[in-house]
Steps between C-alpha positions, in 0.01 A plus 500: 500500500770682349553902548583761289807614707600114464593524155657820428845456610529305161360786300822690344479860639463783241877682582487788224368880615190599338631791294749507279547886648784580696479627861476888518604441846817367438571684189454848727702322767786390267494886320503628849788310600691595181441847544626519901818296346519797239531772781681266692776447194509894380575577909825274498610585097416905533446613833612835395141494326311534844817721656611181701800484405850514726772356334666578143578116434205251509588249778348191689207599580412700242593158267286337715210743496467428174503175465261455767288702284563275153367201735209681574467577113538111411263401796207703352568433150485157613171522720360719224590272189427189657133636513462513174550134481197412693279206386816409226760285487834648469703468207869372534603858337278660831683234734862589364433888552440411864798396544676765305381770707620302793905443297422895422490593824754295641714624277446844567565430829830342466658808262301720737697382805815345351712750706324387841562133391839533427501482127470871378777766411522606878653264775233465809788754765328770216182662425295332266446622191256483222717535170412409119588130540223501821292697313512288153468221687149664649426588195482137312325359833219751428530376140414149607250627683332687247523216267361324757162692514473469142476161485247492834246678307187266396522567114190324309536474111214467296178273693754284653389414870714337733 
């Protein structure tokens, strides 16, 4: 007297896609993203590109134009990477670039805005101001984050499957 349906809550369910391809969706999604964060990032570090800008220094919210922009960048590198991962495990190597695109960015937004927190060459009475320690400090954040990407791409060596 027994069902069909009455057993299959003990059957293990089958968790893995069915293609080892990645999703063209989110790959166009995540290269969409990075793009908008590309116009987004040369808007706040060259306005004078697109004729926009005002000022001859580069102030608050043209610091935070651009890194507005470099969050947009790591978002669809993100999105876009983390497609390529579908159906495969991630390697600690993939795992640890996560999380250096997130120190990269944090970083970069620390020396971005150290004058706005109170820790850059100009006291807070004073406009801010993006010198060569704020922009080194931008600098290695992108670094990280590069780095970062590097070791998010799904390398395969050889016939090794994961």
């Amino acid at each position: 007297m027994s069902n069909a349906n009455d057993h299959s809550a003990a059957l293990p369910v089958d968790t893995q896609p069915l293609g080892f391809e990645p999703s063209r969706l989110r790959i166009r999604a995540g290269l969409t993203t990075t793009l908008i964060g590309l116009f987004t990032f040369t808007v706040g570090a060259k306005p004078d590109w697109f004729g926009w800008d005002r000022s001859p220094v580069v102030g608050f919210v043209q610091i935070a134009v651009f890194l507005l922009g470099l969050g947009i960048i790591c978002l669809g590198g993100w999105i876009s990477l983390l497609a390529l991962w579908k159906g495969k495990h991630r390697t600690i190597a993939a795992d640890i670039g996560l999380r250096l695109v997130g120190t990269g960015y944090a970083i970069a937004v620390f020396a971005g805005m150290a004058d706005v927190f109170g820790m850059g060459s100009q006291p807070l009475p004073q406009v801010p101001y993006f010198g060569p320690w704020q922009a080194s400090g931008v600098l290695i954040g992108q670094i990280i984050i590069a780095a970062g990407f590097l070791l998010l791409i799904p390398y395969e060596f050889g016939n090794a499957k994961r």
